[in-house]
C-alpha positions as CSV (number, residue, x, y, z in Angstrom):
1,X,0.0,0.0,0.0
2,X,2.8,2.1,0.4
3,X,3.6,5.0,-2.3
4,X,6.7,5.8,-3.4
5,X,7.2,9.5,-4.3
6,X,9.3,9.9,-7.1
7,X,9.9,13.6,-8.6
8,X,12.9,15.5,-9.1
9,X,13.1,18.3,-11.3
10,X,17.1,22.3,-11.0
11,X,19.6,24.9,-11.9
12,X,23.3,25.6,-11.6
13,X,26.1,27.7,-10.9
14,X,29.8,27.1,-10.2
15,X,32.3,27.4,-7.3
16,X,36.0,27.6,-7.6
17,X,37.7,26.2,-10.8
18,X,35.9,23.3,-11.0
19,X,31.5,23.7,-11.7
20,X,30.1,22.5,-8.7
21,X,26.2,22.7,-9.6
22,X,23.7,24.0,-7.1
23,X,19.9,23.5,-6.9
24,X,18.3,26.9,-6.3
25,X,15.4,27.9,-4.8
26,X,12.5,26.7,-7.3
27,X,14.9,24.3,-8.8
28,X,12.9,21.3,-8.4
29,X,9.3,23.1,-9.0
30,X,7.6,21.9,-12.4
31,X,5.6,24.4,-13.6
32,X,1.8,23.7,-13.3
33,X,0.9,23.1,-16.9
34,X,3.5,21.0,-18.0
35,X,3.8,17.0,-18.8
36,X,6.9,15.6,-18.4
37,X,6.9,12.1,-20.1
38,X,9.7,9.7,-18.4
39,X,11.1,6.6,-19.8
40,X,11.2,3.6,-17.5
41,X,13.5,0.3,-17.3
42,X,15.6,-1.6,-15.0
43,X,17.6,0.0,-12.4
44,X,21.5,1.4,-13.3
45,X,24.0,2.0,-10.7
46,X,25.4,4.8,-10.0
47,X,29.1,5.5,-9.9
48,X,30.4,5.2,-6.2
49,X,32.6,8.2,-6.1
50,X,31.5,11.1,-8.7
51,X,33.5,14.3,-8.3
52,X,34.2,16.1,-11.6
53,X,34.6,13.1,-14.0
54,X,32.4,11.0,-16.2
55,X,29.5,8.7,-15.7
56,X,28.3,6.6,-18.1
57,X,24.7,5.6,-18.5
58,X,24.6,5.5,-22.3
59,X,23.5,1.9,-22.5
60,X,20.3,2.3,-20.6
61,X,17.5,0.4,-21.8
62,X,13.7,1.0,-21.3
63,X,10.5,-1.3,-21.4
64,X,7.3,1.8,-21.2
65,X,6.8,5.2,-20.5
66,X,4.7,7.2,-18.2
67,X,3.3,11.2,-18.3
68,X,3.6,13.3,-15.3
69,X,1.2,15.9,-15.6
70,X,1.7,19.4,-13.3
71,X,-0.8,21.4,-12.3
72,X,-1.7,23.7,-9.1
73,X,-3.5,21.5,-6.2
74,X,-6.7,23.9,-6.5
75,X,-6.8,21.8,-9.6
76,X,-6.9,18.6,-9.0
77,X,-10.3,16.5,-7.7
78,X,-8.4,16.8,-4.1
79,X,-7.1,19.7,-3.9
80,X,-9.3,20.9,-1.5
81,X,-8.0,18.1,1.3
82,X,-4.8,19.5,0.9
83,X,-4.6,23.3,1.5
84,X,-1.3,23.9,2.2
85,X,-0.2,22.2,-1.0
86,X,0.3,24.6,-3.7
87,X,1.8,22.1,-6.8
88,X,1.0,18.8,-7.6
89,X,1.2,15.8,-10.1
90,X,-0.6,13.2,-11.5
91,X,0.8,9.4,-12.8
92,X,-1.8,6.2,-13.8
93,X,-4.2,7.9,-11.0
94,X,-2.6,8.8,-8.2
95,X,-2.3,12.4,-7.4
96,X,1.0,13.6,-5.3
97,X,0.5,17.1,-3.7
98,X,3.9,19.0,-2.8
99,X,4.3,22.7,-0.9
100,X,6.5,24.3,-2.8
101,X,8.4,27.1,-1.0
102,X,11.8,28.9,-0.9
103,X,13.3,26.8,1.3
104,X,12.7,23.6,-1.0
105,X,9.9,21.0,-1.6
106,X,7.7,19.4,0.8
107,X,5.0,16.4,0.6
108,X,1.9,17.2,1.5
109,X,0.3,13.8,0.8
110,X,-1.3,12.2,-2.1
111,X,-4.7,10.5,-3.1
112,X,-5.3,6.8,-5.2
113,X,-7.4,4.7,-5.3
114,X,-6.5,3.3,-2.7
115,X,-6.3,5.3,-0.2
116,X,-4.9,8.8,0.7
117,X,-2.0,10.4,3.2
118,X,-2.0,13.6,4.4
119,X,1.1,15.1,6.4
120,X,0.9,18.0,8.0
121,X,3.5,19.9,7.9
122,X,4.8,18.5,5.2
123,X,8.0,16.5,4.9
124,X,10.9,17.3,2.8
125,X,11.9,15.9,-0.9
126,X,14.2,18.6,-1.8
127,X,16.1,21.4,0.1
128,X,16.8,24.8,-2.0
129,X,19.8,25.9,-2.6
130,X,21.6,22.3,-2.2
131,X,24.9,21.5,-3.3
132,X,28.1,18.6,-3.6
133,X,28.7,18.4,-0.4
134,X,25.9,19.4,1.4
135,X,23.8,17.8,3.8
136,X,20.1,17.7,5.8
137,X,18.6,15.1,8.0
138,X,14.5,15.8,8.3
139,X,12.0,13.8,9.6
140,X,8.1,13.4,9.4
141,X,4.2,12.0,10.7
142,X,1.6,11.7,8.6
143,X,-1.8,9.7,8.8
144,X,-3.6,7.9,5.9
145,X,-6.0,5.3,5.3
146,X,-5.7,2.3,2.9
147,X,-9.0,1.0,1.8
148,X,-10.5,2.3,4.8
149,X,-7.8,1.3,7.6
150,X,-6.5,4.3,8.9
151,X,-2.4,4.3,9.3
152,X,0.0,6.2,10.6
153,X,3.5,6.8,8.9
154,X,6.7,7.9,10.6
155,X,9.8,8.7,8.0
156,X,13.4,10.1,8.1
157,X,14.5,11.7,5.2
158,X,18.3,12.0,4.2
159,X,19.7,14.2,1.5
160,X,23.1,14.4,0.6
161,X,25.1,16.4,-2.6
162,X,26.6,13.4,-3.2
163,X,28.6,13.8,-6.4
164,X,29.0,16.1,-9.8
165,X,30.5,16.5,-13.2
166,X,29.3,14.7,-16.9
167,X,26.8,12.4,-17.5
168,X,26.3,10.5,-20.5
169,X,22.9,9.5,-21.6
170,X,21.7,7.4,-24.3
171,X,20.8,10.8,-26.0
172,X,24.0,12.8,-25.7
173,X,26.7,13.7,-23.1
174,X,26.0,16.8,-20.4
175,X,28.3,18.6,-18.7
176,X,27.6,20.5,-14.9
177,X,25.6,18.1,-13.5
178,X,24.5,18.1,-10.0
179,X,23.4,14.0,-8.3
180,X,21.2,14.1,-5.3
181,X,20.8,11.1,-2.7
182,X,17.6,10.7,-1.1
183,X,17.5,8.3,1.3
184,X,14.0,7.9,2.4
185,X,13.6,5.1,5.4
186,X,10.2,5.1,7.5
187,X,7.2,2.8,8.8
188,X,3.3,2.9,8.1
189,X,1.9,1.3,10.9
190,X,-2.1,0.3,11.4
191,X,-4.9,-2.8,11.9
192,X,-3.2,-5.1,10.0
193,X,-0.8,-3.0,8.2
194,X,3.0,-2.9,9.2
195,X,5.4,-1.9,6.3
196,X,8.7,-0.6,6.7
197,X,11.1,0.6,4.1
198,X,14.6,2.0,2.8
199,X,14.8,3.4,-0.7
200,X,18.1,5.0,-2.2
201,X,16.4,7.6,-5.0
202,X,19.7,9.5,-7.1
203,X,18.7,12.5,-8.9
204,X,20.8,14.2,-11.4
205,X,20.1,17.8,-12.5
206,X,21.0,20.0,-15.3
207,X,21.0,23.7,-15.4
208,X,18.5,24.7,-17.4
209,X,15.7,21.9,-17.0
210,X,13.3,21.9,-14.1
211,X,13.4,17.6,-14.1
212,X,15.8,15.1,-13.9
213,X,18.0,14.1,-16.6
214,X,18.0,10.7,-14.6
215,X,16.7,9.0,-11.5
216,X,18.0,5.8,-10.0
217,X,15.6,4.2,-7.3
218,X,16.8,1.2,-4.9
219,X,13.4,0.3,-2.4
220,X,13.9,-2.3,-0.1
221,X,10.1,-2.5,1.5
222,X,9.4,-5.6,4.5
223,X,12.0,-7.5,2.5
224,X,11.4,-7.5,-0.9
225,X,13.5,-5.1,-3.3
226,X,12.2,-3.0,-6.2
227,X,14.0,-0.8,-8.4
228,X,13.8,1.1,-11.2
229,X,16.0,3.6,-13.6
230,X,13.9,6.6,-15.1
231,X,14.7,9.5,-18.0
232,X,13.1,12.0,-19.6
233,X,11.9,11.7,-23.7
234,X,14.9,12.7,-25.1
235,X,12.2,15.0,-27.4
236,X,11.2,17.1,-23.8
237,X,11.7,21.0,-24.3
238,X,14.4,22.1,-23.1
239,X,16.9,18.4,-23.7
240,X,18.3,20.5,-26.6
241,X,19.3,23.9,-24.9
242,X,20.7,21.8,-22.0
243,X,23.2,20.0,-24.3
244,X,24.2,23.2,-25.2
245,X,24.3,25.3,-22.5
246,X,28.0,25.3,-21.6
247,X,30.2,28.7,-22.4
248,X,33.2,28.0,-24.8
249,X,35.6,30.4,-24.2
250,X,39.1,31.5,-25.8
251,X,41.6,34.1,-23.8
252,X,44.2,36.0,-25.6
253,X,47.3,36.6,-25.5
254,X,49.1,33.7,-23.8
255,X,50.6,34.5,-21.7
256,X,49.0,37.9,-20.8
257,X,50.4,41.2,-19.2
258,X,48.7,44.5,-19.3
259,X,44.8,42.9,-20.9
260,X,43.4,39.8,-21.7
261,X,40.9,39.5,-24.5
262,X,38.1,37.0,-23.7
263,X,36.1,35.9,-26.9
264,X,33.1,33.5,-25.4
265,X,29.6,32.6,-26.8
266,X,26.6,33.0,-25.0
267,X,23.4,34.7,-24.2
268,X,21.4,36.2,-21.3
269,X,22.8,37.7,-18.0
270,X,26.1,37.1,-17.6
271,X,28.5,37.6,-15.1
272,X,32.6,37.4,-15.5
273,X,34.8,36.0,-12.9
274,X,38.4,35.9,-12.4
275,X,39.9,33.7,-10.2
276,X,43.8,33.2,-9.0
277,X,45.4,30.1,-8.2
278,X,44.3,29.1,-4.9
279,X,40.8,29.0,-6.2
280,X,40.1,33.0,-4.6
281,X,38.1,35.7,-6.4
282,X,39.9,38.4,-7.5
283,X,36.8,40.0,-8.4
284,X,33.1,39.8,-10.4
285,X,31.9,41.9,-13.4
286,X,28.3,42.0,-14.4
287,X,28.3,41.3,-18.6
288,X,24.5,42.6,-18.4
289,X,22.0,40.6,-20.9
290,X,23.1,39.4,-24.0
291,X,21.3,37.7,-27.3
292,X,22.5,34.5,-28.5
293,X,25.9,35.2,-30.0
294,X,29.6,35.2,-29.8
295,X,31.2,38.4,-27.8
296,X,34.5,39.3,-26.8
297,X,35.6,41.8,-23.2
298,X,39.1,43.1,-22.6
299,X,40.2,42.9,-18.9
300,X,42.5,45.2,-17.3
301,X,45.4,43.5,-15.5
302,X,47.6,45.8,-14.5
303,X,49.1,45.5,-11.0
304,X,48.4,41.9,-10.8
305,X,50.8,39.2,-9.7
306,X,52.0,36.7,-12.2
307,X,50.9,33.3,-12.0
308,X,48.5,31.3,-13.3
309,X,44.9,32.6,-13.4
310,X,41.6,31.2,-14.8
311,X,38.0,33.8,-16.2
312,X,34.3,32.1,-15.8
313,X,31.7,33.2,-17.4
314,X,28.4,32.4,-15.9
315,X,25.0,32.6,-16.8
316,X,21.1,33.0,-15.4
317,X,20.7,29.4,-15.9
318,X,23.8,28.2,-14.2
319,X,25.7,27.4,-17.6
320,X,29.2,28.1,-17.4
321,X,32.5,28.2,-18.8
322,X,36.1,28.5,-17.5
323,X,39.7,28.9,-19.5
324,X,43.1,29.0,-17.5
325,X,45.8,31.6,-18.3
326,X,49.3,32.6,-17.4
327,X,49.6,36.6,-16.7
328,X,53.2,37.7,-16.4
């Protein structure tokens, strides 16, 4: 009886030299409206330790697909059982109802024909901003019924930043991606219903999309395992721009002296960034909004020590690009 929440959904930016990606507030917040159709097939695994390099998922196969479909909770048949909740989503009947504020994304329960929960407050599924790294520990009580019995349900949810860089996907290779673990353990408990469960749900976001490139669920419930690897149609709005949003960029002369020229192709608002060796700002120019096109900035850099340097451009979306430099 027990449902398994399953919705992720992000932005970017970058920290240091390397692109550490960050979920933003809103990050994981479809907008009501929208239908996100997701592939499903048997489970992946993940790569153990993911910090900057490559992980490979282009051999992923998939038996069906399924249609999320956003909307606000006022609009759903429930909505009114759940006033707190302001998003939700439908999938094969069952209606999942999230609060959606600036500090992340909360359950609020969910309706089926089977039964409904309601959890009041709400207990977390993501944390905004979240990063590589980064941790939170929450925990929850809700009450339900199923089929009538009333139940009670007691969770702890885990979410750790666990790892970052390129992912490659049967429908092209993406660069600045953030993975999320979810660890989501808890117990229903009832007349006659006792279920207890561990699920390990990865999540990996792209700037630029508000779902998952990828999710990866291991559920362990009273015993009996059951996972599952999900993607988006590779056809969604916004797979394209996400393939593409990374900055190229090209500095001359090297090495530099007095200027360095900065030729880069992007669009939107942009910020520059230049960093020294030990990873420190030096300091941050706003580029302002640009169209789609390539541009080119010259940088003072008089006064400054030699040694090897590196500019980032950045934009709105969290799409980025950095080049390394020696100024002398």
């Amino acid at each position: 009886m027990r449902t398994t929440l399953t919705l992720g959904i992000f932005a970017a930016m970058t920290c240091g030299l390397s692109a550490q990606p960050v979920l933003p507030v809103g990050g994981a917040s479809v907008a009501p409206g929208t239908t996100v159709a997701f592939r499903y097939g048997p489970v992946n695994t993940p790569h153990p330790s993911w910090t900057g390099g490559t992980e490979d998922h282009a051999d992923l196969l998939f038996s069906s697909t399924t249609n999320w479909v956003y909307s606000t909770a006022a609009a759903t048949p429930n909505g009114l059982s759940f006033p707190t909740a302001n998003l939700a989503y439908s999938s094969q009947g069952i209606y999942n109802y999230f609060l959606d504020g600036p500090g992340g994304l909360d359950i609020v329960g969910y309706t089926s024909f089977f039964g409904s929960m309601n959890c009041n407050p709400g207990y977390r599924y993501f944390k905004y901003p979240f990063t590589y790294n980064q941790s939170e520990t929450t925990s929850a009580n809700c009450t339900g019924d199923n089929l009538g019995t009333p139940f009670t349900r007691t969770a702890q949810v885990v979410l750790d930043g666990d790892g970052y860089g390129t992912l490659v996907m049967p429908f092209g290779t993406f660069t600045n991606v953030l993975r999320i673990k979810r660890t989501h353990s808890g117990q229903d408990v009832g007349q006659g219903i006792n279920v207890t469960w561990l699920t390990h749900e990865y999540y990996y976001f792209k700037p630029g999309l508000t779902f998952p490139l990828l999710m990866i669920v291991d559920d362990v419930t009273n015993g009996s395992s059951n996972s599952q690897t999900m993607m988006p149609e590779p056809s969604m709005v916004g797979i394209a721009e996400a393939l593409a949003n990374d900055i190229g960029i090209e500095v001359y002369p090297v090495p530099a002296t007095d200027v360095a020229h900065v030729r880069f192709g992007a669009s939107g608002k942009l910020m520059a960034t230049l960093i020294d060796g030990a990873g420190r700002t030096v300091w941050t120019r706003d580029l302002g909004n640009r169209s789609p096109g390539v541009y080119e900035e010259i940088f003072n850099l008089e006064g400054m020590a030699s040694g090897v340097y590196a500019i980032r451009i950045t934009d709105e979306n969290g799409g980025s690009g950095a080049k390394r430099f020696m100024v002398k």
